[in-house]
mmCIF file as gemmi writes it, N, C-alpha and C atoms, coordinates in Angstrom:
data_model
loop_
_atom_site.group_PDB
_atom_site.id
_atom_site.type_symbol
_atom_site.label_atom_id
_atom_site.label_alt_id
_atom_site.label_comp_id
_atom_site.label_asym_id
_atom_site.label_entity_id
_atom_site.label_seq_id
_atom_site.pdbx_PDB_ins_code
_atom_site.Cartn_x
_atom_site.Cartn_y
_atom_site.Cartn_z
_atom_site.occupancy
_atom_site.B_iso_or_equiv
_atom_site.pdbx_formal_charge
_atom_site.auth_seq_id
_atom_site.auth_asym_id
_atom_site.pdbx_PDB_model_num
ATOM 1 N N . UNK Axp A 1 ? -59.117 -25.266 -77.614 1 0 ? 1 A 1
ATOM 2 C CA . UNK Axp A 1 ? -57.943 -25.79 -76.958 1 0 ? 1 A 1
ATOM 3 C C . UNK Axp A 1 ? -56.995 -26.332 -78.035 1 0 ? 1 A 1
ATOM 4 N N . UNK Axp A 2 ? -55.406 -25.92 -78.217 1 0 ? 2 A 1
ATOM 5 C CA . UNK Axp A 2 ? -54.944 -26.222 -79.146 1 0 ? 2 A 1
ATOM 6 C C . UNK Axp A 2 ? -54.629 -27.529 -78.751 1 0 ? 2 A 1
ATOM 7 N N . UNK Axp A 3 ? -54.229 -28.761 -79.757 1 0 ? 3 A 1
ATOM 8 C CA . UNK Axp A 3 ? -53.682 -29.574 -79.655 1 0 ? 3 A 1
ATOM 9 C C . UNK Axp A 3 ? -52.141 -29.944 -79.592 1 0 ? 3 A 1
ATOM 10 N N . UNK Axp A 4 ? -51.91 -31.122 -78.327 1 0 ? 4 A 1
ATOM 11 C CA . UNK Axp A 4 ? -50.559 -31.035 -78.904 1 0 ? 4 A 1
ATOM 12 C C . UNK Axp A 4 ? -50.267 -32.319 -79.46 1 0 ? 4 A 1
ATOM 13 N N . UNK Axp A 5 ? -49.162 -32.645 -80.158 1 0 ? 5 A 1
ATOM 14 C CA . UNK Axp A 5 ? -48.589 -33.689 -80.79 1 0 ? 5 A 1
ATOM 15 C C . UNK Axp A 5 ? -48 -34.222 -79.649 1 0 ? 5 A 1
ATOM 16 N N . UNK Axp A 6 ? -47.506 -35.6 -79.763 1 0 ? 6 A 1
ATOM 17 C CA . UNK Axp A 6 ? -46.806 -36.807 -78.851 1 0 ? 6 A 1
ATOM 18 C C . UNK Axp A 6 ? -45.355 -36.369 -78.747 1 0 ? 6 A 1
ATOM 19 N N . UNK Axp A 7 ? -44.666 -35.878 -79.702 1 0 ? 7 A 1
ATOM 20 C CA . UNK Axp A 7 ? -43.562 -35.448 -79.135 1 0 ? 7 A 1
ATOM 21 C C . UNK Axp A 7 ? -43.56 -33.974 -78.605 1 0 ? 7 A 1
ATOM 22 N N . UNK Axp A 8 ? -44.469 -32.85 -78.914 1 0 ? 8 A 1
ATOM 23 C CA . UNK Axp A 8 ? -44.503 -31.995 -77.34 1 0 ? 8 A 1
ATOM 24 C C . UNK Axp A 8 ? -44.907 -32.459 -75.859 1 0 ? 8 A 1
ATOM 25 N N . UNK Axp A 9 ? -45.945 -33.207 -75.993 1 0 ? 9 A 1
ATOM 26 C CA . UNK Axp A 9 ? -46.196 -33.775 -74.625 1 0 ? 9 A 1
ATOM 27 C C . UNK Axp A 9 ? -44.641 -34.065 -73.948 1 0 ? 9 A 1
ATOM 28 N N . UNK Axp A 10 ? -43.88 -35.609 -74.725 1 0 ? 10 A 1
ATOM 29 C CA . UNK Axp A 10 ? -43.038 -36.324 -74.138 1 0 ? 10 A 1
ATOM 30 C C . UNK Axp A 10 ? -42.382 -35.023 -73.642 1 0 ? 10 A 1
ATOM 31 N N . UNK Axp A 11 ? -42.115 -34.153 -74.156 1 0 ? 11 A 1
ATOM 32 C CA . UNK Axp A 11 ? -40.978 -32.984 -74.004 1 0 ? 11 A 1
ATOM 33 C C . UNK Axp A 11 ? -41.365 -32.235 -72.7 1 0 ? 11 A 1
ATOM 34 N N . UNK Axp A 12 ? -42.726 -32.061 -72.469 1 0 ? 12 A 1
ATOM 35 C CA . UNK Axp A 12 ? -43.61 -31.317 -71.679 1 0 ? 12 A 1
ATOM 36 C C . UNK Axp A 12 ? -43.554 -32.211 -70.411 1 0 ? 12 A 1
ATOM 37 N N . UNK Axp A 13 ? -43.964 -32.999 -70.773 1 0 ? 13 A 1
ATOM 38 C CA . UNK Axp A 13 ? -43.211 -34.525 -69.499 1 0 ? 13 A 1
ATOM 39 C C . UNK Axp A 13 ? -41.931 -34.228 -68.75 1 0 ? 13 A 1
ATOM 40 N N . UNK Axp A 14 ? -41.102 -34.417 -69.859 1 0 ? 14 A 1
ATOM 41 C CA . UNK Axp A 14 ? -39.435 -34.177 -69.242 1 0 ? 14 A 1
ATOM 42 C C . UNK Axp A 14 ? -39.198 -32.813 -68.577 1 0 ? 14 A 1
ATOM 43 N N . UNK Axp A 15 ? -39.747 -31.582 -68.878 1 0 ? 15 A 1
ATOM 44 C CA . UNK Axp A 15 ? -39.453 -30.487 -68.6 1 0 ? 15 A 1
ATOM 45 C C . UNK Axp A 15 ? -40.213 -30.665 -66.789 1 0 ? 15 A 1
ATOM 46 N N . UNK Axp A 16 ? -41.303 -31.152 -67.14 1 0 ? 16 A 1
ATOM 47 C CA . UNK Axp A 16 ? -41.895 -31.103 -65.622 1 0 ? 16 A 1
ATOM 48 C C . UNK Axp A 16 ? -41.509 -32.298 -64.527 1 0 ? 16 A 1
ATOM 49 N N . UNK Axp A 17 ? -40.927 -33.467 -65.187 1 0 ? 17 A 1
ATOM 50 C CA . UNK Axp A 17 ? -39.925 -33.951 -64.193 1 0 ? 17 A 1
ATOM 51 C C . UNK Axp A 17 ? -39.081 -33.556 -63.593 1 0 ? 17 A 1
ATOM 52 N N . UNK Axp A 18 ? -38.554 -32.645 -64.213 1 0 ? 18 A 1
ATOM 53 C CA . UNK Axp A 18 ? -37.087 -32.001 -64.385 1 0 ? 18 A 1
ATOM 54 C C . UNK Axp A 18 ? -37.138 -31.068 -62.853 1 0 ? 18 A 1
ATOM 55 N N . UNK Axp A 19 ? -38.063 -30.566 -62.994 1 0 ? 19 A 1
ATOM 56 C CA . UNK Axp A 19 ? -38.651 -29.554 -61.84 1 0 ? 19 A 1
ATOM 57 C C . UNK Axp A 19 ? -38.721 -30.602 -60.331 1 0 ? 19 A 1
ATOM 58 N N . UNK Axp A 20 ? -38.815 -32.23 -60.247 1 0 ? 20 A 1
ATOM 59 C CA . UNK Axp A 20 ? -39.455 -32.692 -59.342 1 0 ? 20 A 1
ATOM 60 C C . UNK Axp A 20 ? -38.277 -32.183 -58.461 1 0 ? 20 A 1
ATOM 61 N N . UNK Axp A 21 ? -38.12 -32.07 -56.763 1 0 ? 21 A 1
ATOM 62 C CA . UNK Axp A 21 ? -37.601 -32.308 -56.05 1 0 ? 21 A 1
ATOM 63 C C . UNK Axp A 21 ? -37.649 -33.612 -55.29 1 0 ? 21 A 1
ATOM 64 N N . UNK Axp A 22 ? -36.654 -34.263 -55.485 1 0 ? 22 A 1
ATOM 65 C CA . UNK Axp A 22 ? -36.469 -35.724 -54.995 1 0 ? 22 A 1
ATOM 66 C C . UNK Axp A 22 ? -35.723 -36.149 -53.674 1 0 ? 22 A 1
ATOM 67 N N . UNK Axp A 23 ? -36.504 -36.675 -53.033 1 0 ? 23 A 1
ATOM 68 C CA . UNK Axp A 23 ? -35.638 -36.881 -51.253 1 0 ? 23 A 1
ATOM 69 C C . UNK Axp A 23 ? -34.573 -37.524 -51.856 1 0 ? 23 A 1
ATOM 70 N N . UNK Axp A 24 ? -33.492 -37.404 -50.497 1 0 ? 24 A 1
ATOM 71 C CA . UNK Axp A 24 ? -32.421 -37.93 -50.22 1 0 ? 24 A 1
ATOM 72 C C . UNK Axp A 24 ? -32.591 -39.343 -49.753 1 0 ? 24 A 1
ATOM 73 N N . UNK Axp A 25 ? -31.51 -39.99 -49.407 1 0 ? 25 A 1
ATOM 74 C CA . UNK Axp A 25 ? -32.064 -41.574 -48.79 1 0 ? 25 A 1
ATOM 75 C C . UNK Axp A 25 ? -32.105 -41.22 -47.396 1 0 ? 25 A 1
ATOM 76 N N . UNK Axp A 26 ? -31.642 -40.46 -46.795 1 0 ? 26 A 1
ATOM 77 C CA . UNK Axp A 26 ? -31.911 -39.692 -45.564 1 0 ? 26 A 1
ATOM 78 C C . UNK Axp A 26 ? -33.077 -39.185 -45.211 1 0 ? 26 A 1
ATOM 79 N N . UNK Axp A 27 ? -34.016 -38.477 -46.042 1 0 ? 27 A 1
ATOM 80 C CA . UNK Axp A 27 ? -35.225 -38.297 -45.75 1 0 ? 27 A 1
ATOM 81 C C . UNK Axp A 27 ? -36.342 -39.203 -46.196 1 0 ? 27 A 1
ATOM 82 N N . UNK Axp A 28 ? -35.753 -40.099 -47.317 1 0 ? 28 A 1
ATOM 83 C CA . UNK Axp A 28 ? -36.474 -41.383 -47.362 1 0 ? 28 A 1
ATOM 84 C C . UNK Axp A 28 ? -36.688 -42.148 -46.138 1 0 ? 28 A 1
ATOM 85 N N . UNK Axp A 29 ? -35.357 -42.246 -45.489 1 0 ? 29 A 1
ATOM 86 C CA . UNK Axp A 29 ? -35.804 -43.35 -44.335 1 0 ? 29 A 1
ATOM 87 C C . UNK Axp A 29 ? -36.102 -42.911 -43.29 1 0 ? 29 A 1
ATOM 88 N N . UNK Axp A 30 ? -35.817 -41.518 -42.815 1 0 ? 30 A 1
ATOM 89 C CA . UNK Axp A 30 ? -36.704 -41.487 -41.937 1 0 ? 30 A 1
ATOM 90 C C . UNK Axp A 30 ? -38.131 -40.709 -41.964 1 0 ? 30 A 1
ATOM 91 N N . UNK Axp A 31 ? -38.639 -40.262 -43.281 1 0 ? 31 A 1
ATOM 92 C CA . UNK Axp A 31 ? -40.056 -40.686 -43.317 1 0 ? 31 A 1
ATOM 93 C C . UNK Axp A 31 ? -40.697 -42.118 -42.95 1 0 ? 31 A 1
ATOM 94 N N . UNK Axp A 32 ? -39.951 -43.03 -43.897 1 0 ? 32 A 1
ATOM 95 C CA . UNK Axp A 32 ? -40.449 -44.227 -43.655 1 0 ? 32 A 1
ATOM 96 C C . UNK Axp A 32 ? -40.383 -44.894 -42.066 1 0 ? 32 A 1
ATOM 97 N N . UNK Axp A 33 ? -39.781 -44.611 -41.461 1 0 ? 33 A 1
ATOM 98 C CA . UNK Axp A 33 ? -39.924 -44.791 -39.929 1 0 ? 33 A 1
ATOM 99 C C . UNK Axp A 33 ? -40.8 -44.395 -39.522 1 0 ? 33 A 1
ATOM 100 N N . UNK Axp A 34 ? -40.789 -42.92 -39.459 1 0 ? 34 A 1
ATOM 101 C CA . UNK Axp A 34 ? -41.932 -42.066 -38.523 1 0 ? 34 A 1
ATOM 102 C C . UNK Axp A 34 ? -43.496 -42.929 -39.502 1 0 ? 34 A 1
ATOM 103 N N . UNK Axp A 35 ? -43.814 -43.549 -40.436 1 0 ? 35 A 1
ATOM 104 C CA . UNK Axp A 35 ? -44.708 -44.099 -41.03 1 0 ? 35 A 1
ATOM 105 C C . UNK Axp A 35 ? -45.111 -45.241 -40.24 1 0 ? 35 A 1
ATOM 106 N N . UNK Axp A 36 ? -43.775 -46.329 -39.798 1 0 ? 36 A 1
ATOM 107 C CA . UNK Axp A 36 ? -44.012 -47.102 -39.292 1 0 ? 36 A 1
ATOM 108 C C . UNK Axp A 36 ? -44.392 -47.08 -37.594 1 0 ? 36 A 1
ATOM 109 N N . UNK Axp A 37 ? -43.642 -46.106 -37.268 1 0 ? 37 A 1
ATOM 110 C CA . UNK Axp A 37 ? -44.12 -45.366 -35.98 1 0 ? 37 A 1
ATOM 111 C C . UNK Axp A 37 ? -45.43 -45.25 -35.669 1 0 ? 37 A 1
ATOM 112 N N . UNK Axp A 38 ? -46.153 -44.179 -36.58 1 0 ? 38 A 1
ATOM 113 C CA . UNK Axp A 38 ? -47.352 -43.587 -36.183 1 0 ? 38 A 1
ATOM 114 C C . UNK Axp A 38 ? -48.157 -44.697 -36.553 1 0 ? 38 A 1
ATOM 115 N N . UNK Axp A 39 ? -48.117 -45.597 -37.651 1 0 ? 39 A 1
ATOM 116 C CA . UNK Axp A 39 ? -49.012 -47.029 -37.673 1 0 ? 39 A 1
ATOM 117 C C . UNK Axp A 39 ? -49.26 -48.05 -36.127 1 0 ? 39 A 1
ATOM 118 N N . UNK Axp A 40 ? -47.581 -48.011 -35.929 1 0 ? 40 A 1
ATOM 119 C CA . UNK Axp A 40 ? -47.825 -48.515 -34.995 1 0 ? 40 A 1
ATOM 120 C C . UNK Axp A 40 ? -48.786 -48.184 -33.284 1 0 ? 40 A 1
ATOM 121 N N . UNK Axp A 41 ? -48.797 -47.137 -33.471 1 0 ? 41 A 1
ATOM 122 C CA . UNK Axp A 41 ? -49.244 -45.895 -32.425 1 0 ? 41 A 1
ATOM 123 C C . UNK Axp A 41 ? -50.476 -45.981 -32.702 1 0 ? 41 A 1
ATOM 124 N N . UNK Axp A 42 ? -50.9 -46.018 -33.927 1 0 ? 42 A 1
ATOM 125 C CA . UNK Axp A 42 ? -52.433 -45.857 -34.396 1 0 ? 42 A 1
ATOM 126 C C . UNK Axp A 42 ? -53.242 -46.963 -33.729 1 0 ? 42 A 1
ATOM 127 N N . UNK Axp A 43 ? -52.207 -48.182 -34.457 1 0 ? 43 A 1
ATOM 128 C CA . UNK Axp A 43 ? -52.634 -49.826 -33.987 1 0 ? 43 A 1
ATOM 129 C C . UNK Axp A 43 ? -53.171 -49.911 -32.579 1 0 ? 43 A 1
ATOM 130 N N . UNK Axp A 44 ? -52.302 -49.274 -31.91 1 0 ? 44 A 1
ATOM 131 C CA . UNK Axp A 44 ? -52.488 -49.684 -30.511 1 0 ? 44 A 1
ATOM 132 C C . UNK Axp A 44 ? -53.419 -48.726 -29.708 1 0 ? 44 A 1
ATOM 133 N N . UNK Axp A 45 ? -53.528 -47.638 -30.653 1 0 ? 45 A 1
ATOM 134 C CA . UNK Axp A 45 ? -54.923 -46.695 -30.124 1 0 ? 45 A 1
ATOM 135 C C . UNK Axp A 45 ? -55.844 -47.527 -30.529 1 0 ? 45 A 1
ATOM 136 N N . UNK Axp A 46 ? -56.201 -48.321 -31.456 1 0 ? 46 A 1
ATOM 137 C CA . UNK Axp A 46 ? -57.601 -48.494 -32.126 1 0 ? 46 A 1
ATOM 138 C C . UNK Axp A 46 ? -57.54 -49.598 -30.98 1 0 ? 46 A 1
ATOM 139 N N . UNK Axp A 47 ? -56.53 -50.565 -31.17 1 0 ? 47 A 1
ATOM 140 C CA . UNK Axp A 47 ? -57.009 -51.889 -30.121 1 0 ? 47 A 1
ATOM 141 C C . UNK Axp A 47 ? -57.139 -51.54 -28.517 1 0 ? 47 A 1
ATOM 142 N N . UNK Axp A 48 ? -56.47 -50.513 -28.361 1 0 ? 48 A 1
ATOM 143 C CA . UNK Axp A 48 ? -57.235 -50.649 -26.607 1 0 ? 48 A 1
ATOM 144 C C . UNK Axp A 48 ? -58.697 -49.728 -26.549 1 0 ? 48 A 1
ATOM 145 N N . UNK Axp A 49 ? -59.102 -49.218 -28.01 1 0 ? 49 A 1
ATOM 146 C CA . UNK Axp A 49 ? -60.506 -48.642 -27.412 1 0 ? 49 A 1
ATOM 147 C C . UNK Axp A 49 ? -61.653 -49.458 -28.156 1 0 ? 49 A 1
ATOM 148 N N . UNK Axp A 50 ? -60.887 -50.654 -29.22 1 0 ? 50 A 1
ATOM 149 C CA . UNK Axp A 50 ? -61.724 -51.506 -29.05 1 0 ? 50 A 1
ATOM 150 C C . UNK Axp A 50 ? -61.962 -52.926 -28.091 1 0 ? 50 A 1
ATOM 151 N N . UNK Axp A 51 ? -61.181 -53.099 -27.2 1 0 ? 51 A 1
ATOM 152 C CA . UNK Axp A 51 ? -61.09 -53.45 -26.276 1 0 ? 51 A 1
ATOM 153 C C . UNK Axp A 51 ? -61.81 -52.579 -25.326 1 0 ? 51 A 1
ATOM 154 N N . UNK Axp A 52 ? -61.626 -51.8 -25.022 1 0 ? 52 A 1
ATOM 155 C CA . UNK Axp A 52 ? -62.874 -50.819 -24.17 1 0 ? 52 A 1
ATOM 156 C C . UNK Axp A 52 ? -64.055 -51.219 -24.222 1 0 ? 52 A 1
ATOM 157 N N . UNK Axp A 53 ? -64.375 -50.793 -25.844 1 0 ? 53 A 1
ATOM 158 C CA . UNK Axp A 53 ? -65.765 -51.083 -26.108 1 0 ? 53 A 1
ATOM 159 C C . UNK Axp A 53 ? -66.349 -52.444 -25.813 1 0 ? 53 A 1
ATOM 160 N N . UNK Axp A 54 ? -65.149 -53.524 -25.913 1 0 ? 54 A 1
ATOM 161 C CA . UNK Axp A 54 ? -65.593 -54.721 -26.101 1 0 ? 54 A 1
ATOM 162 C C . UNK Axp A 54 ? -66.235 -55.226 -24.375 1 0 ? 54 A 1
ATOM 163 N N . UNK Axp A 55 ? -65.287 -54.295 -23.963 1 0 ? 55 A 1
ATOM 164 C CA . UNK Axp A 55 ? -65.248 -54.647 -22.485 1 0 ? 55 A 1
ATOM 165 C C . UNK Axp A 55 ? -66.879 -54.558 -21.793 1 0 ? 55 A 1
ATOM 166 N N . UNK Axp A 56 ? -67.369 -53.109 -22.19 1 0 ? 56 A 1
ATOM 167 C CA . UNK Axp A 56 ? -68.729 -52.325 -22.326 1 0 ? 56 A 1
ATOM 168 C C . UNK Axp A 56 ? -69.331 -52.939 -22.878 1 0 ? 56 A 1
ATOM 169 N N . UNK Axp A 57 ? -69.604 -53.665 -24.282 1 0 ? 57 A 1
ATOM 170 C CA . UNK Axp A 57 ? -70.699 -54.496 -24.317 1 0 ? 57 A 1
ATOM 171 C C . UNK Axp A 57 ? -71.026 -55.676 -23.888 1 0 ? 57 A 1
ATOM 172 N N . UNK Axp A 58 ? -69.371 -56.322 -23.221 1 0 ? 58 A 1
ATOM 173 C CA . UNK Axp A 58 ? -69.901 -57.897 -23.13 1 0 ? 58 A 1
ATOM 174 C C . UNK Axp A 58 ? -70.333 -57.837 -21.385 1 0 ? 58 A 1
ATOM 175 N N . UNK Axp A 59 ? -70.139 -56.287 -20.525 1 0 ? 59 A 1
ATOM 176 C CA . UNK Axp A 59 ? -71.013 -56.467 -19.26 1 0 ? 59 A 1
ATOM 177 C C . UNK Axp A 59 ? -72.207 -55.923 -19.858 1 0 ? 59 A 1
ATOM 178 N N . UNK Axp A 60 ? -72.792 -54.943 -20.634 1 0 ? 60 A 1
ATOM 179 C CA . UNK Axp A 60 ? -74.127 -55.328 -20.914 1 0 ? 60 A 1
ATOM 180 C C . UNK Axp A 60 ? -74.726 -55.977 -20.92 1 0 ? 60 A 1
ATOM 181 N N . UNK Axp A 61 ? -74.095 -56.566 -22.39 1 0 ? 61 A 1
ATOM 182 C CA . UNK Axp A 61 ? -74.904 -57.95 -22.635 1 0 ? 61 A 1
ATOM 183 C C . UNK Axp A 61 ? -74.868 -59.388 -20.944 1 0 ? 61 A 1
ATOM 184 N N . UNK Axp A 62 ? -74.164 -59.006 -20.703 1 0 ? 62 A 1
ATOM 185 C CA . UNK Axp A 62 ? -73.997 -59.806 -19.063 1 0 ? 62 A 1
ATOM 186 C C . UNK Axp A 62 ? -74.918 -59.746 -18.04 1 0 ? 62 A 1
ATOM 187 N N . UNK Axp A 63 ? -75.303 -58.092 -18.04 1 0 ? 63 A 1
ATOM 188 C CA . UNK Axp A 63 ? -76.232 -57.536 -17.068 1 0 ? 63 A 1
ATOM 189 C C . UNK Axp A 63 ? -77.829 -57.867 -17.415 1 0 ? 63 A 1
ATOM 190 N N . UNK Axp A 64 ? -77.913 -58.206 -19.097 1 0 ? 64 A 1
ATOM 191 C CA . UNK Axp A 64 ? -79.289 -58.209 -19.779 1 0 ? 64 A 1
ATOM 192 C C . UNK Axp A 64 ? -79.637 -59.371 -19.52 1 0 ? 64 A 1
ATOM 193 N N . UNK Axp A 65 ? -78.775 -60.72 -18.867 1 0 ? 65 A 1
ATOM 194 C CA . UNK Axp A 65 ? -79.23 -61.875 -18.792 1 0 ? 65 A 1
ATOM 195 C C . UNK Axp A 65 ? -80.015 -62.352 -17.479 1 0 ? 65 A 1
């Protein structure tokens, strides 16, 4: 494997930045919405089926007494 020196890298760096495609602030923010969206969506899936569950064990445990 040849080696490279610190100033091909840096160069090798810049060339492949160069390439990045970078959002707009337009698709910045509304990624970042739909992020906060689906968190929020998530949140409220997890808490009503742990609430379910909670519901299910505490008549178990109710029925076992």
């Amino acid at each position: 494997m040849a080696k490279t020196t610190p100033t091909e890298f840096i160069r090798q760096v810049r060339a492949e930045t160069a390439k990045v495609v970078w959002p707009n602030w337009k698709e910045t923010r509304m990624t970042a919405i739909m992020v906060v969206i689906m968190t929020a969506m998530l949140g409220l899936f997890f808490f009503t089926i742990d609430a379910f569950f909670d519901a299910i064990v505490n008549l178990l445990l109710n029925l076992a007494k």
